[in-house]
N, C-alpha and C positions, 0 to 999 in steps of 0.2 A: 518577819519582824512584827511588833505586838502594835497595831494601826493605833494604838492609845500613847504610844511614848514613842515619837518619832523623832530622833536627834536631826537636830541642824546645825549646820558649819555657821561658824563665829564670822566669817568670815564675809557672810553675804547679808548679815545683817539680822539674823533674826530674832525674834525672842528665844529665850531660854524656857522650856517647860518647867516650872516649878514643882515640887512635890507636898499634898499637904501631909501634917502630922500623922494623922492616923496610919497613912501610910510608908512615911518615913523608916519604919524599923522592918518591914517584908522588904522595902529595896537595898535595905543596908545588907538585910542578908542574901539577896539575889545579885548584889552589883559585881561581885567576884563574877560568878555565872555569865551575868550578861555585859562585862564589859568587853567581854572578846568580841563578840555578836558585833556590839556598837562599834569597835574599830573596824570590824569586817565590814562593815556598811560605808563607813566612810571612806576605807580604802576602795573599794568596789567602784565609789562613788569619784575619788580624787583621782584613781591610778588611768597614767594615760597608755597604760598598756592591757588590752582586755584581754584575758583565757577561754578558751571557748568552754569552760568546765565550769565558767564562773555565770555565765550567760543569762542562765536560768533565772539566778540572783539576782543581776541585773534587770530582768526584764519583769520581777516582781516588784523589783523596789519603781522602775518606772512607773507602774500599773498604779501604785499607790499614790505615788507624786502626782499622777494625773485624776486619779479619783480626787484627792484634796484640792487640787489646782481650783477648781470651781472655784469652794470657798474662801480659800488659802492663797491668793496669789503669788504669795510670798514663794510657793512651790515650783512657780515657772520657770525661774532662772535655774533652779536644781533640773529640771527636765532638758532647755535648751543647752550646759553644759553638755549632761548626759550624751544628749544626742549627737553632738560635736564630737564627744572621743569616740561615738560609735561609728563615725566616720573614716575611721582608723584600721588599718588592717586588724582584722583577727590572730591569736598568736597560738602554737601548738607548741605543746613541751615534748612530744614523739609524733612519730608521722601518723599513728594509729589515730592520733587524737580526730584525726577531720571524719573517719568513721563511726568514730565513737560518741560523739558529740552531735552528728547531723542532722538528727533528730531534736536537740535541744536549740542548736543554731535557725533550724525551719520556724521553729515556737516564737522565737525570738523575734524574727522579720515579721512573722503572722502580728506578734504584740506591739511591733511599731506603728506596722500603720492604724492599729487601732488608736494610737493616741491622735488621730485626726480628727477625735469626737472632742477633745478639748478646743472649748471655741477661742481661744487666745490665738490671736494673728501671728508669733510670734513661733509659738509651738508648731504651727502648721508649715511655719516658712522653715524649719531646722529639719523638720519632719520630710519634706518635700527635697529641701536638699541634702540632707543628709542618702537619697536613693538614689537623687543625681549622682551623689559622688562616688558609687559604687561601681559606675559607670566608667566614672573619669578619674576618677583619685588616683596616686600611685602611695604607698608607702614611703614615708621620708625616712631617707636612709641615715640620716644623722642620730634617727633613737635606736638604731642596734650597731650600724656600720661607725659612727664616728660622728663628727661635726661641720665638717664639708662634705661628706659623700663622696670623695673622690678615693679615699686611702681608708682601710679598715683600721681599727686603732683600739685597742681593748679599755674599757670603758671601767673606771673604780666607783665603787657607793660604798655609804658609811657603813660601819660593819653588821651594825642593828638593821638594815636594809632589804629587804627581800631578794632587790634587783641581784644585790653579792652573791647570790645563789642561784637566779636563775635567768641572769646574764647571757651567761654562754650557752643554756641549753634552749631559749626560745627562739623559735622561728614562726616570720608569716606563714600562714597559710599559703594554699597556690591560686595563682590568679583567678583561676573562674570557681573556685569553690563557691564564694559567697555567692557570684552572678546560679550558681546551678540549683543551691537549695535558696538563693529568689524564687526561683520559677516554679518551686514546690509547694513553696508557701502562699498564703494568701495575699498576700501585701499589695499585687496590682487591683483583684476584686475590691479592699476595702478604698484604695485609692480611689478607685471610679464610685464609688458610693457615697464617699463625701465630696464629691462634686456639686449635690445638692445643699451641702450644708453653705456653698460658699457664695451664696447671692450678692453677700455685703462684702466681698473681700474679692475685687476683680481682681487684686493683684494677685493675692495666693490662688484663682483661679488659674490664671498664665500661668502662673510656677507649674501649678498641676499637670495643665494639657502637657507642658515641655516635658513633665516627669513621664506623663504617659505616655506621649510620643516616642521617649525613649525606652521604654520598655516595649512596645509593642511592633518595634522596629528591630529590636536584640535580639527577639526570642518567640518562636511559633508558640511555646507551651503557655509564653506571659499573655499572646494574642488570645488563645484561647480560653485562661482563665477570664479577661476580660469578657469576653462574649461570651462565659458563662451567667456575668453578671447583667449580660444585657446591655455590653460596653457600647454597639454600635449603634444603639438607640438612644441611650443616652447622650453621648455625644452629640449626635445630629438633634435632638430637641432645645440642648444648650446653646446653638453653634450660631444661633443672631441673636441673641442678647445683647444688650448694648455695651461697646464697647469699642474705649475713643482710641487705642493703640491699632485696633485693627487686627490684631493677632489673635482673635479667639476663634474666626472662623478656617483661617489659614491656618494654625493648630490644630483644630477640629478636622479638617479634610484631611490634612497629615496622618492623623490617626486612624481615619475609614481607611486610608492607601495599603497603612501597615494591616488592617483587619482584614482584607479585600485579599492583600499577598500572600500575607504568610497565615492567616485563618482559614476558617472556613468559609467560601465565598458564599456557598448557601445558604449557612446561618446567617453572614451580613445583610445579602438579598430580603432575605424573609425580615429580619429587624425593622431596613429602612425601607422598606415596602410596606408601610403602615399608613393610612391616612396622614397621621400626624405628623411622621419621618417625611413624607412627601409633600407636603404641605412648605415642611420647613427647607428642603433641598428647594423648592418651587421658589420663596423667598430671597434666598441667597442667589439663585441663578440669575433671578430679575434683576436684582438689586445692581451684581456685579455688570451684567447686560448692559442696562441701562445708564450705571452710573461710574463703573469700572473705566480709566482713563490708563492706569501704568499700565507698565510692561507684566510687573506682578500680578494685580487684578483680572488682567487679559489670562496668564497660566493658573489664575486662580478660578474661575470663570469655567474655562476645560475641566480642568480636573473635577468639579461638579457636573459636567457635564458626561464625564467619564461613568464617577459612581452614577450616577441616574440611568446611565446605558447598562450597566450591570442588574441595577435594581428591575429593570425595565426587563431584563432575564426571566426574571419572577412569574412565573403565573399569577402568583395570588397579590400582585403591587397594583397600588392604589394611580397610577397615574393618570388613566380617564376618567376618575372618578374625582380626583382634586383637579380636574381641569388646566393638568398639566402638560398632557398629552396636547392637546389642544395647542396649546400654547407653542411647543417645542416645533410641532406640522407645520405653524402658523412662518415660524424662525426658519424651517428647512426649504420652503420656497420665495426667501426674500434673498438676493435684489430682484431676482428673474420673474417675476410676478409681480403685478401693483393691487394689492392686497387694502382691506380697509380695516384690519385691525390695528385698534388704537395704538397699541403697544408697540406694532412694526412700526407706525409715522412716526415716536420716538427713537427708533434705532439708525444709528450711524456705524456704518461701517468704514476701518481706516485702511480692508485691503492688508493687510499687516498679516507674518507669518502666522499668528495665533489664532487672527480672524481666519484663513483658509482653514487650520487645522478643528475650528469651532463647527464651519461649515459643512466638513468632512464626516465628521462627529454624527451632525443633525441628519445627513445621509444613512452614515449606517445606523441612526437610533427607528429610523423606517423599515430599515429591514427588522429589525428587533421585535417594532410594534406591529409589523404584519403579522405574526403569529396570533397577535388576538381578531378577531374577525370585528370587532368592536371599531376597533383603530381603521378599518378600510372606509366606512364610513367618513372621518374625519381626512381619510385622502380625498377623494369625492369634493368634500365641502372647501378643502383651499386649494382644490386643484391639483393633485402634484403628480398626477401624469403628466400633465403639461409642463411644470414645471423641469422635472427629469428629460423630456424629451427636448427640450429648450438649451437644455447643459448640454446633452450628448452631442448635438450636431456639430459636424467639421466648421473648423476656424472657416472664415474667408482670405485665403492664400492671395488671391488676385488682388487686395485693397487694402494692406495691414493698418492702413491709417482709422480708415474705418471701425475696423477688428476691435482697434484701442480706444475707439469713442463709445461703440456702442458698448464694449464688455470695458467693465472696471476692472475684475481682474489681468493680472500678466500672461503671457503665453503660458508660461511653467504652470502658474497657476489654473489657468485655464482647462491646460491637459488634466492636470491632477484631479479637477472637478469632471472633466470629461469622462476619464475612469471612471470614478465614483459613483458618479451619474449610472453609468451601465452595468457597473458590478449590480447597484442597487434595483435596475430594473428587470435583471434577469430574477430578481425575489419576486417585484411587488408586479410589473406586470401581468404573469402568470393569474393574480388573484385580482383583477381587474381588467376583465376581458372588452369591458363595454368602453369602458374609457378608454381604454385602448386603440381599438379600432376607429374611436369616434376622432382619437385627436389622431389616425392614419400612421400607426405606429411602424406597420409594414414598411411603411414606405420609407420614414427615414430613416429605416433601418439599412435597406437600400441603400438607399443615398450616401449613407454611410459607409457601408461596405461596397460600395464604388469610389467613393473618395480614398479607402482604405488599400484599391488595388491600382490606385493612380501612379504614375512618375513623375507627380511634381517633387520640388526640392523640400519637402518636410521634414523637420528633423526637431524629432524626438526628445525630449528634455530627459523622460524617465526617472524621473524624481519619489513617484509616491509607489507604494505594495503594488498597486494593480499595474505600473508600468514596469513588471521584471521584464527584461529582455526586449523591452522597445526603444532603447536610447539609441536616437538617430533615426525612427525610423516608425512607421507606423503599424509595427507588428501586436503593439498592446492596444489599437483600436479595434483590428482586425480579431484579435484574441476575443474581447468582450462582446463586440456585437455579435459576432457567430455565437457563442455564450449564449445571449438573450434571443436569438434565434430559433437555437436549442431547444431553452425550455419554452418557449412557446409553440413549436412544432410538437414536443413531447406531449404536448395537453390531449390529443388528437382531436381539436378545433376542428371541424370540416370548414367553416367561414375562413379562420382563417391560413389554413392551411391552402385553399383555393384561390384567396387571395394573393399569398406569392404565388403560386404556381402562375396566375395570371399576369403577373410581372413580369416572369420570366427567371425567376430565383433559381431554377435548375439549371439553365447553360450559363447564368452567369455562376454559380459554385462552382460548376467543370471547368469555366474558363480559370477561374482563382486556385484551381486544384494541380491544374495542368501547367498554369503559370509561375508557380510556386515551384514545381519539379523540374523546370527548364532553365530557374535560375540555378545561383552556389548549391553546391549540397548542402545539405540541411539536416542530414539524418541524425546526426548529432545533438540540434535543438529543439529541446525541449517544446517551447512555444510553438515552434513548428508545428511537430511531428501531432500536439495538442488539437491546432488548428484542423490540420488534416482529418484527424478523426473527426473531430466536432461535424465536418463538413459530411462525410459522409454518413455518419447520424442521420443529418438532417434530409438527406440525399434518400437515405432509408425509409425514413417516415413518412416521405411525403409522396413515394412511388409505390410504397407498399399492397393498398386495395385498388391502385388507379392503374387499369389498362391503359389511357392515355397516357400519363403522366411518364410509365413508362416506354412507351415510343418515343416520349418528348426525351427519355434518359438517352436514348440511340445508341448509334456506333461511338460517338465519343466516350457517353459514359461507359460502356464495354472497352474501350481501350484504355479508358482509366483504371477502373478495376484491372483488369490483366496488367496492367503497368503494377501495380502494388502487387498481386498475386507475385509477379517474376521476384520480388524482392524478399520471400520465403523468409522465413523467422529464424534466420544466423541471428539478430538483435532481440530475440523475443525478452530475454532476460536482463541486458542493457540497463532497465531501470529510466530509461530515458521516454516510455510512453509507446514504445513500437508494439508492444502485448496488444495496447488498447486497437493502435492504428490497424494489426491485422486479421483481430475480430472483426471491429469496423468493416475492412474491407470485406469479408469474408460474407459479414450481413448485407453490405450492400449488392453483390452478387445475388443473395434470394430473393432479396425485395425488389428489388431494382430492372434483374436479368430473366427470373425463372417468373415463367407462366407467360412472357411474350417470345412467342417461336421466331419471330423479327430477329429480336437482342438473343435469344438464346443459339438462333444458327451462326449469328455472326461471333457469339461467344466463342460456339465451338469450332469456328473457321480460324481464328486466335489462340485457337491451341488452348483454352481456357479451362476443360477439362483435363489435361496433361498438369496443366500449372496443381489445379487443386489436388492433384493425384500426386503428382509429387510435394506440396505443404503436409499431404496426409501422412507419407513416407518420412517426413523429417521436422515435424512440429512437434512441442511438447502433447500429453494427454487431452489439458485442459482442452487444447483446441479440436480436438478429434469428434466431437458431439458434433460440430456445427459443420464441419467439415464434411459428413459421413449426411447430416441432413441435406446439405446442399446438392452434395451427388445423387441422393432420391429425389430428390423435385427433379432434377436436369432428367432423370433416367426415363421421365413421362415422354421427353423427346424420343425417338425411336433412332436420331443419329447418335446419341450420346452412347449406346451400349459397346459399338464399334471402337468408337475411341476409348472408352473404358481399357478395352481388352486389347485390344492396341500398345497400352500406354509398357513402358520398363522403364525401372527406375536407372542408376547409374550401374549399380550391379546385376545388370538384368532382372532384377524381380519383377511378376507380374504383375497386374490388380488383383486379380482374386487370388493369388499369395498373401498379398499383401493384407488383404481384407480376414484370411483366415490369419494369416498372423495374431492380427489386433485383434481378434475373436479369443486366440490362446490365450494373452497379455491381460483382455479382460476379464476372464474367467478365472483367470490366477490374481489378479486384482481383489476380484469379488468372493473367492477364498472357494469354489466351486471345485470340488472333489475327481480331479481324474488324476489318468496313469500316466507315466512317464512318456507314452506316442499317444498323448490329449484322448486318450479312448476314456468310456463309463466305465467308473467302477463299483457305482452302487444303483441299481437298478430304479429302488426306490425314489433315489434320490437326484436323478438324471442331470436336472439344470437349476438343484436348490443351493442357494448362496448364503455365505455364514451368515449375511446379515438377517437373514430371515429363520425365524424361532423354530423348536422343533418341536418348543412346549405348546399346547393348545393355549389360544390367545383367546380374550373375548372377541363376539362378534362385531364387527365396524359397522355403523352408520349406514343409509342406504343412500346416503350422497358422498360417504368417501369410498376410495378406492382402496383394496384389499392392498397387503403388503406383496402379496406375487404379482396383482398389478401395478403398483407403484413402483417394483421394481424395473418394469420392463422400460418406464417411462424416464428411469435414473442412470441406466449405462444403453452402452453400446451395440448391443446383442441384436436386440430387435431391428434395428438401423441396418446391421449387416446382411441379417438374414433379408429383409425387404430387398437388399440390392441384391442378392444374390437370386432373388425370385426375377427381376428383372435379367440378369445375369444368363437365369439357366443353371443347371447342375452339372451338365454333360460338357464334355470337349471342351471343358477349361483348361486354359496353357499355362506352365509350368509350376505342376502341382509334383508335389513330392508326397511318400506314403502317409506321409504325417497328416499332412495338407490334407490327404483324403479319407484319412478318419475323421478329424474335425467337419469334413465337408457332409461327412453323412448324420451329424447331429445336429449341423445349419438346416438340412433339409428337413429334419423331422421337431424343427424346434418347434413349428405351431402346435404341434399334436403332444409334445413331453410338456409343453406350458398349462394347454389346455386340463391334461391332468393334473397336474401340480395347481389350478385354481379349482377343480372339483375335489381331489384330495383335502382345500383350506376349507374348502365348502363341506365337507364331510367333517373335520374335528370343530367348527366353529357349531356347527349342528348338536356334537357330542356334550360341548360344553354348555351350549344354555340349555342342555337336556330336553331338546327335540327328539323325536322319535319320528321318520318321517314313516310312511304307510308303507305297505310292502314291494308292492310292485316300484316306488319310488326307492325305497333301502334296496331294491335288486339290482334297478337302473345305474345307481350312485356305485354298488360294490362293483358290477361289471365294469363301467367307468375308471374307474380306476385302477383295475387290473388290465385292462385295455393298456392303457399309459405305461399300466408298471414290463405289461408282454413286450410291448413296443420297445420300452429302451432294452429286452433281454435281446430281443432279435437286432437291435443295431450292435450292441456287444458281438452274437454272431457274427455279422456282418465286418464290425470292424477288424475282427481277428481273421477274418478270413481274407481281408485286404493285406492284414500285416503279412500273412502265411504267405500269398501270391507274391507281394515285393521281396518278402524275405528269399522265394525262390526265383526270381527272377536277379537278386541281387548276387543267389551263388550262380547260376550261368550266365552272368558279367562276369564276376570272380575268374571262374573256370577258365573262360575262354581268355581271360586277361592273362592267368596263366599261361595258357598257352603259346598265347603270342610272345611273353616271357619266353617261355623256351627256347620257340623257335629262333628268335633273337640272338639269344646266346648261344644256338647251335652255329649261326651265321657266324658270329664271332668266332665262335673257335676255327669253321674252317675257314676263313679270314686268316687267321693266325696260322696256321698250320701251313697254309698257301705260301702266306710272307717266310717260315722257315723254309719250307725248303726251295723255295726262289734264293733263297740267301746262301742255303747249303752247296746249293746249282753252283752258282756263281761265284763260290771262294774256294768250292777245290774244285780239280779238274779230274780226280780217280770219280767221286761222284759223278761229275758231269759227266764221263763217259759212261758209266752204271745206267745214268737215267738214259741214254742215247741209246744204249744196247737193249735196255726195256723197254724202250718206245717203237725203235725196228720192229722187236720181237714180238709185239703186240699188234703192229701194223701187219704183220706177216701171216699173222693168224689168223688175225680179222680179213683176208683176203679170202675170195669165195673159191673154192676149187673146182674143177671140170668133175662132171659127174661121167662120162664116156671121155677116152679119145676122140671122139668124133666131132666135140666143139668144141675140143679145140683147136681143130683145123679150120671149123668155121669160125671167126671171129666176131662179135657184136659187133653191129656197124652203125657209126654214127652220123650223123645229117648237122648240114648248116646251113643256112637260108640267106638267098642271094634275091636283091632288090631289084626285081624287073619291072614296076610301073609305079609309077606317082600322078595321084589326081588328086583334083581338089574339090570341096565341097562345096564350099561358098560360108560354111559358118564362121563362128570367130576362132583361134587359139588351135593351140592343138588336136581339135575335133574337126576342124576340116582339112585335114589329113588323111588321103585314102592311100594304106601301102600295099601294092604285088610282090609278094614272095615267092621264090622256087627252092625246094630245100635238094641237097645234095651232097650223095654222100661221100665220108671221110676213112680213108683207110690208117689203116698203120702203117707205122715204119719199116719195112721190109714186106711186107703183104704186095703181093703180084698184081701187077698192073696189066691190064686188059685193054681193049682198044676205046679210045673215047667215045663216048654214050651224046646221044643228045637228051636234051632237058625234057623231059616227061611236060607235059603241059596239061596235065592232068592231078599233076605232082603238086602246081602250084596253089598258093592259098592267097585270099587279100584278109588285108584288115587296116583298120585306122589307126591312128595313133595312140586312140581312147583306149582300146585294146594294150 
């Protein structure tokens, strides 16, 4: 439209543009041409149904009404309608149309908000709400459905009417169209821009923040566009301006919550992380602090307290430096300190759920600000070791009356600060060690974890994060202070490390480890299972370079550990904390056990070794490093090799099976090239692993360790082979052929390594184009054909192992057959037996066959007379007749002395002669033994 001849409706009152003469006869003959244009404008302008085709138009003729508006105010009310019917669903004549238009629709929103550069109160309030209602509007179903919205009802217009035609064919668009190309568009950037325009107009300010709350609450992309524009700065420098409703600062935090959640929390951080930003948070916190009385004020109060703990995330935020820090330290040890800054002798507290959640806050904004080293100093200056250690201590159970005069807060409350208290000292104690000690931190820890292992009736509120799993009971004190325990034994303090030991911290943790296992089971709890580890961490660090310390661990601690040992990793994968608990245990064993011959006989008098030998046989991998170290420390004892070799698993495996096993396992792990019965197959390449290159590498540093030595330091190999040197190579029990191929590459692994790092030391030479001298080039090539000879003769070797088993396994065969046979020959005459015992015995013509054959055979097997002459003399036989009995005096049948006469027996018809007396010559003795 031509910005010189702008018509306006009769209707609102305005002047008519007149025309002078001169130009009267060019518009007579233009006015055909442009009277369409001029109804198109006014229709555009009057029709309360907009086209998204028409938009465009729209949003130029806006642009013009609002450039006039300045001087024209007659303009405004043309704008504020506008803005009204834009309030309006959009209307599509095909479904194509929301595609096809998206682009003109995005242009459209971008040009709204721009009209917030017109300074009229008026425009801004249409402008502001008219994005509200984008929001919240619904389409009134009376301008397409009907007149009540209940019943559809077809709608008549006059016939000159537009509507007559495109009645039936328009539809709203879909609900989140408009909200999607919002988000595309500029319209939340320009909003926050003219934030500054609105000094004089607090009311169209509120509008604002509400508008922008709501959009940066709808939609991450609108979050973003703001904080492209620098939204969470701006905000927070507007957010105490005066203002008598109260709602610009509660608006204001509203809309950091939605830039904090759904933005970029970084981008936020860094914004209000500016002197200025901070300066202004510093304002609003005092203000509400001190002068904050509702319930509101109180949640308004936190939630600054909130973003200031995020800002405070920041490295690069200003908060020591506006003397804000300060301030917040000063807040985190009041009531429990009597402090003289000014600002705490104004502060009352009423105790109230918002107060403890404030005070919770100031805790952990402590841990936050210890990451700056700046900030420890300011602990220092108000105290808040003392402070924290003041929270932590146990209620007084004996005197509750007391409990509740001296502490303001309630029990619940109390615990909750209790927690807190300790979560936060397990951060900041660690980086204040002097304070620490000065205000005898050991000790109440103590104290603590005495009270913690008591049978009074304590019972647990379990209200706040740090009390999970204490409700009823004192397992979330126990949990924390072991916690701060922890990391202060972690530091490796020798002060204070010796300090508890001089307490007695070692049998009292056994006593709480052992007491623990004697109640419910527990293996199920988390908390627990937590604690357990924790303890024996603690149990680790503090026996680890101390001979005493571990005497002081003794036969208890040895019967603890093998208590946890017997409970082998069937949970390891649980997810409930047992992985940790049987490392733990596993480490407390080498710190703890190995290198006192004391603890380690009595170890292995508890079967301690057996235990680990079987965790070795049925743990996952991960555990096998530490497992596999342990048994080399113990192997220095000279009882430990016995039990080693000793030891079988459930399916009788040995140890050293068992160890060349996991030798196989790792070597296939490590991608290490052998044959099907674990032999070499590449000479060259004996015990090289995929992970290590085959390309020549640069040379390493002369402080780092080569990749052939870093590998030895990363698996298992090296660990086996050490034990196996302890071990012996010979007279190992229940090795199979396999077994003793592998076994012959354990023994020669120092010597295949050593070549494999003078081979890395020969290409690392090649590559920085060294040339060593000759006698050194002779030394290096023998070298390494040493290594490469070496694996050819254990290749030898191992085939010649296979060869012997393979022949010894066909004379098993052989003879197995045999016995085969013989078996089955048994069988048959078995069988053959049972026939004819059956043939016997059912007929009686056999029966008599076999009777005649058995005669006939006895008859023959009878010896015949070789002369007549014997046999007339007949063999003659003797029998022995009992003529004396004496005794000997021994026990049983050995003192028994018998006299025999033997005497002979004729036949039956053989001629009898006159009776003989007994030969006494004839006779013989003997005993019974005989």
């Amino acid at each position: 439209m031509d910005s010189g001849k702008v018509a306006h409706r009769r209707k609102l009152g305005s002047p008519v543009i007149g025309l002078r003469a001169p130009q009267k006869s060019q518009h007579l003959q233009g006015v055909s041409a442009k009277s369409l244009d001029l109804s198109k404008v006014i229709r555009l302008l009057e029709d309360p149904l907009t086209l998204l085709k028409e938009l465009m138009g729209i949003a130029k003729i806006l642009n013009i009404c609002a450039q006039k508006a300045t001087d024209h105010p007659e303009y405004v009310p043309v704008l504020c309608e506008a803005l009204t019917i834009c309030r309006l669903p959009f209307l599509k004549e095909k479904a194509s149309d929301e595609l096809t238009y998206a682009q003109d629709v995005t242009e459209f929103l971008s040009q709204m908000g721009c009209l917030m550069r017109v300074s009229d109160a008026e425009v801004r309030r249409h402008v502001v709400e008219c994005v509200k209602s984008f929001y919240g509007s619904v389409a009134p179903k009376q301008m397409l459905d009907g007149t009540d919205g209940t019943k559809r009802k077809p709608r008549t217009f006059p016939s000159n009417n537009r509507f007559s035609r495109l009645s039936l064919s328009l539809q709203p668009t879909s609900p989140g169209y408009r909200l999607q190309l919002l988000e595309r568009s500029e319209l939340a950037q320009t909003l926050l821009l003219s934030m500054a325009t609105l000094e004089n107009q607090p009311t169209i300010k509120l509008q604002l923040l509400q508008t922008l709350q709501i959009l940066s609450s709808a939609s991450d992309m609108n979050c973003s566009s703001i904080l492209l524009a620098r939204g969470a700065e701006t905000v927070c420098l507007h957010m105490n301006e005066p203002d008598p409703t109260g709602q610009v600062l509660f608006r204001s935090s509203e809309i950091l919550w939605n830039l904090l959640e759904r933005g970029d929390e970084e981008e936020v951080a860094a914004q209000l992380g500016s002197l200025e930003c901070v300066l202004s948070l510093k304002e609003a916190f005092s203000h509400l602090l001190l002068s904050g009385c509702g319930h509101s004020d109180l949640q308004l109060r936190n939630d600054l307290l909130v973003i200031t703990t995020l800002v405070a995330e920041s490295p690069d935020s200003q908060l020591i430096e506006s003397f804000f820090a300060k301030q917040l330290v000063a807040f985190s040890t009041f009531p429990e300190l009597k402090i003289h800054n000014p600002l705490v002798h104004n502060l009352k507290l009423s105790y109230s759920k918002e107060d403890l959640k404030m005070k919770k806050l100031l805790l952990n904004l402590l841990v936050i600000m210890s990451r700056d080293l700046a900030a420890l100093q300011l602990y220092r200056e108000e105290r808040v070791m003392l402070a924290l250690l003041t929270l932590m201590k146990p209620p007084d159970a004996s005197s509750p009356e007391l409990q509740s005069g001296s502490r303001p807060w309630s029990a619940a409350q109390s615990e909750e600060l209790q927690l807190q208290a300790l979560a936060t000292l397990a951060t900041v104690a660690p980086l204040m060690l002097d304070e620490y000690m000065s205000c005898e931190g050991n000790t109440c820890l103590l104290l603590l974890l005495d009270w913690c292992s008591g049978q009074d009736s304590y019972f647990g509120h379990g209200h706040s994060v740090h009390a999970a799993g204490g409700r009823g009971s004192k397992k979330a004190q126990m949990r924390h202070c072991i916690r701060v325990l922890r990391s202060m034994t972690s530091l490796g303090e020798e002060t204070i490390n010796q300090d508890l030991c001089d307490q007695g911290t070692i049998n009292q943790l056994l006593g709480i480890l052992m007491q623990m296992e004697a109640g419910p089971d527990d293996d199920d709890d988390v908390i627990a299972v937590e604690i357990k580890s924790d303890i024996q961490v603690i149990l680790s660090t503090l026996c680890e370079t101390d001979m005493h310390r571990k005497e002081l661990f003794g036969s208890e601690g040895v019967e603890m550990a093998v208590h946890f040992l017997r409970k082998g990793s069937d949970k390891f994968y649980s997810g409930l904390g047992h992985n940790k608990l049987l490392l733990s245990t596993v480490d407390c064993v080498w710190s703890c056990i190995v290198g006192c011959y004391t603890t380690e006989d009595y170890f292995l008098v508890k079967d301690g070794v057996f235990h680990l030998l079987d965790l070795l046989s049925t743990s996952p991998r991960c555990v096998h490093g530490i497992v596999l170290a342990t048994l080399l420390e113990l192997c220095d004892n000279p009882n430990t090799v016995s039990h080693i070799l000793t030891w079988r698993n459930g399916n009788g495996q040995t140890a050293p099976r068992l160890l060349l096993q996991l030798w196989r396992e790792e070597e296939e792990e490590l991608g290490v090239h052998r044959n099907k019965h674990g032999g070499i197959t590449d000479p060259q390449r004996p015990v090289l692993t995929h992970f290590q290159p085959d390309d020549p590498q640069p040379s390493f540093p002369a402080n780092l360790p080569s990749a052939a030595v870093l590998e030895m330091s990363e698996n298992l190999r090296s660990k086996i082979y050490s034990i196996f040197c302890k071990l012996g190579f010979q007279e190992l029990p229940g090795l199979l052929a396999k077994d003793y191929v592998t076994l012959t590459i354990i023994r020669r692994y120092l010597d295949l390594k050593v070549g494999e790092v003078w081979a890395e030391i020969s290409r690392e030479l090649s590559v920085d184009g060294v040339r060593p001298v000759s006698p050194d080039r002779e030394a290096l090539s023998n070298i390494c054909k040493t290594a490469e000879d070496t694996a050819r003769r254990l290749m030898e070797e191992q085939n010649s192992i296979l060869g012997h088993h393979q022949e010894e396994d066909v004379s098993e065969e052989e003879l197995t057959y045999t016995e085969m046979k013989s078996r089955w020959k048994q069988k048959e005459f078995i069988a053959k037996s049972w026939e004819d015992y059956v043939s016997r015995t059912s007929n009686y013509e056999t029966l008599k066959e076999v009777k005649a054959q058995r005669e006939k055979d006895a008859e023959s097997s009878r010896a015949k007379p070789k002369d007549e002459g014997a046999a007339l003399h007949p063999a003659e036989h003797f029998i022995g007749h009992v003529i004396a009995v004496e005794s000997t005096g021994a026990q049983g049948p050995a003192g028994v002395k018998v006299t025999l006469v033997r005497a002979p027996v004729r036949a039956t018809g053989q001629d009898r002669g006159p009776p003989t007396r007994p030969n006494p010559d004839a006779a013989s003795t003997g005993s019974s033994r005989d």
